[in-house]
N, C-alpha and C positions, 0 to 999 in steps of 0.2 A: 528471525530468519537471517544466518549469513549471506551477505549479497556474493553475489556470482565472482567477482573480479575477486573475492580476499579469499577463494576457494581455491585460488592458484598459485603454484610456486612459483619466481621470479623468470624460468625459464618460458612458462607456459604463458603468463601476464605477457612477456615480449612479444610471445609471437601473433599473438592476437594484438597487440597496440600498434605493430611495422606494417600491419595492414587495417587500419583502423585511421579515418580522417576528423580532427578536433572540428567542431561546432561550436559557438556560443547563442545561448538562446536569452530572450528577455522575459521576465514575470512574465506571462499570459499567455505566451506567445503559446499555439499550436504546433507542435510537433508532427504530427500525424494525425488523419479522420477517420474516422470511421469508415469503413470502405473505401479507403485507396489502398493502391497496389501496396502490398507488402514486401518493398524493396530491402529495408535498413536493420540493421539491429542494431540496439542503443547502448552506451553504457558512460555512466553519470560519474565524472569526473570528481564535480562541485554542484551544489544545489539540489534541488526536491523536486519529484516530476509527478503528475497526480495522471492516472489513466481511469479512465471513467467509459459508461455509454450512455447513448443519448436514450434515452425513456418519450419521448416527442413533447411539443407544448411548452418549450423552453426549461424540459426537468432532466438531469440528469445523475446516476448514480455511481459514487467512486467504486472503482471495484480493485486499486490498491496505489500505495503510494510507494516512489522506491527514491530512497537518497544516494548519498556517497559510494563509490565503487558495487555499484549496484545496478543490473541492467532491467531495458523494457524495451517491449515491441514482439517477444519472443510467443506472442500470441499472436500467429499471424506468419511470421518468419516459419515457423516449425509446424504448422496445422494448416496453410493453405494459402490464395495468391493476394488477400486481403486482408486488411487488419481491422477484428472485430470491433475496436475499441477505439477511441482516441486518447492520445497522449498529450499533456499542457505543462508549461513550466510554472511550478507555486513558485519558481523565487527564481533571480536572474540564475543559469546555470550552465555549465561547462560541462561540455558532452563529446562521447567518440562513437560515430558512426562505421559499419562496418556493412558492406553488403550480403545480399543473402548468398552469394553465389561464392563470395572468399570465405564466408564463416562455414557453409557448409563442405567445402574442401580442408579447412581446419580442422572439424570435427572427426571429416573421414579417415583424414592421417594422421591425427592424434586420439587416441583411444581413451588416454587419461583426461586428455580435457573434453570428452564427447562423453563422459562420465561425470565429472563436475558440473555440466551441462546437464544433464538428466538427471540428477538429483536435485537439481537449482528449481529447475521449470516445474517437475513432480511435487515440490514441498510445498514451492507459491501455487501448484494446481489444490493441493487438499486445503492449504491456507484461505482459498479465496471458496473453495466450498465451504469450509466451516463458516466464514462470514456469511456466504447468503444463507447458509443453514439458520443463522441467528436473526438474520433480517426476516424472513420468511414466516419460521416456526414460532417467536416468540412477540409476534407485535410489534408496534409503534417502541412499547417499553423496551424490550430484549432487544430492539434495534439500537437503541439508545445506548443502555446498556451494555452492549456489544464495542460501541465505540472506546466509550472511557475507559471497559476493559483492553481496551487492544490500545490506547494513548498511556496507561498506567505500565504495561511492558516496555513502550518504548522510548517515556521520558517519567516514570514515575520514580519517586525517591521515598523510602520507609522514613515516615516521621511519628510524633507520641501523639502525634489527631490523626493520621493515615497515610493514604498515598499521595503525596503531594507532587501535581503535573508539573513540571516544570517549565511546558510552554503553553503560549496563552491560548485558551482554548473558544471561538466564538457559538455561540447557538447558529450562525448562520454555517459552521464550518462540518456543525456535525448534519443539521440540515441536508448539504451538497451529496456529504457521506453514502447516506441511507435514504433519497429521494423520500422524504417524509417534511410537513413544510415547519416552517420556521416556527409558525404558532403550537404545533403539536410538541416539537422539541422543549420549545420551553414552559410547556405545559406542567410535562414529565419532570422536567430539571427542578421548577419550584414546587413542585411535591414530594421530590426528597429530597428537597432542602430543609421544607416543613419537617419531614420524619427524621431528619437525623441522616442521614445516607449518604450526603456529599454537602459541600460547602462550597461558595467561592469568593478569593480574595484579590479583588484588580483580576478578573479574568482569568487568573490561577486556580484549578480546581484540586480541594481534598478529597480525595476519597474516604469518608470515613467507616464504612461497612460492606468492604469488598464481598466478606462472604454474601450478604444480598446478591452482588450482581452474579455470582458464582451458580446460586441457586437458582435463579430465574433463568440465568442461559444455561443449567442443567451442564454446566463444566468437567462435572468428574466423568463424565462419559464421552469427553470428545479426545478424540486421540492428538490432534496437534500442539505441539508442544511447546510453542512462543507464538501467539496471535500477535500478528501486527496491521496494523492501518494499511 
């Protein structure tokens, strides 16, 4: 999914940045809660921001991650005076705030970027329905599944054993993912390890039989065209 900020020409980048105030946030830090006002819209300089909601009981499910010149909050901002979700920093991160009321006067008088805009928000809306489609429809397993395939788009590398992740991947990280618990996750993972299906080395995962997770999440039928985390 191209993030929102590299959809713009340098003219249009400006005028959203001259009114845009920088942030620095640390690992963990909360961003935003689940139901507070929906004042800000975000956009990620440097770093990884995970938006998630809370499931109650201390569970909660990621419902998408966005890095580098890539925005969040736009759930919330553009649908009503709250934000469904909350926002956390996975890693220290450099961020530009903009409020609701300058970005909506940006949008009004600029047409091209109230279009870059609407196909930004639209792609990550169908994106984040194919995910719960996968969470939902296919199980614990096709939850799983669903992951690796959507970490094999965004850091995988064609090798002659598969797709080799390129960053490390924890059972507790897919876990947080797809609110499914730790034991189940790794339940799944050392059963295709046994069959041949993935591998892992120091925390690096192969993929060795993508077609597998193709067929289980029933893929030639969904219409989005780069799933990502």
């Amino acid at each position: 999914m191209e993030p929102v900020l590299e959809r713009l020409n340098k003219h249009e980048y400006n005028i959203l940045m001259v009114k845009s105030k920088q942030m620095n946030v640390k690992k963990g830090e909360l961003i935003f809660l689940e139901g507070s006002p929906a004042n800000h819209l975000f956009f990620i300089q440097e770093g990884d921001i995970r938006v998630f909601k809370s499931l109650g009981s201390n569970k909660d499910i990621t419902i998408f991650t966005r890095g580098k010149n890539d925005g969040f909050g736009e759930i919330g901002i553009f649908s009503g005076d709250k934000y469904s979700n909350s926002a956390q920093a996975v890693k220290d991160s450099k961020l530009y705030s903009i409020t609701r009321n300058e970005i909506e006067e940006i949008l009004a008088d600029n047409g091209r970027i109230g279009l870059h805009f609407t196909r930004w928000v639209a792609e990550n809306l169908e994106a984040s329905k194919a995910k719960i489609r996968d969470y939902i429809a296919f199980g614990s397993e096709g939850a799983v599944a669903s992951v690796f395939v959507r970490y094999s788009n965004i850091c995988g590398v064609v090798t002659p054993e598969g797709i080799q992740l390129t960053d490390p991947i924890m059972i507790q990280d897919i876990s947080k993912h797809i609110a499914v618990s730790r034991e189940t996750v790794s339940r799944i993972v050392n059963k295709w390890k046994e069959q041949g299906i993935i591998d892992n080395h120091n925390k690096h995962f192969i993929l060795k039989d993508m077609n597998y997770f193709r067929r289980l999440l029933v893929c030639d039928q969904c219409g989005v065209q780069n799933c990502a985390i």
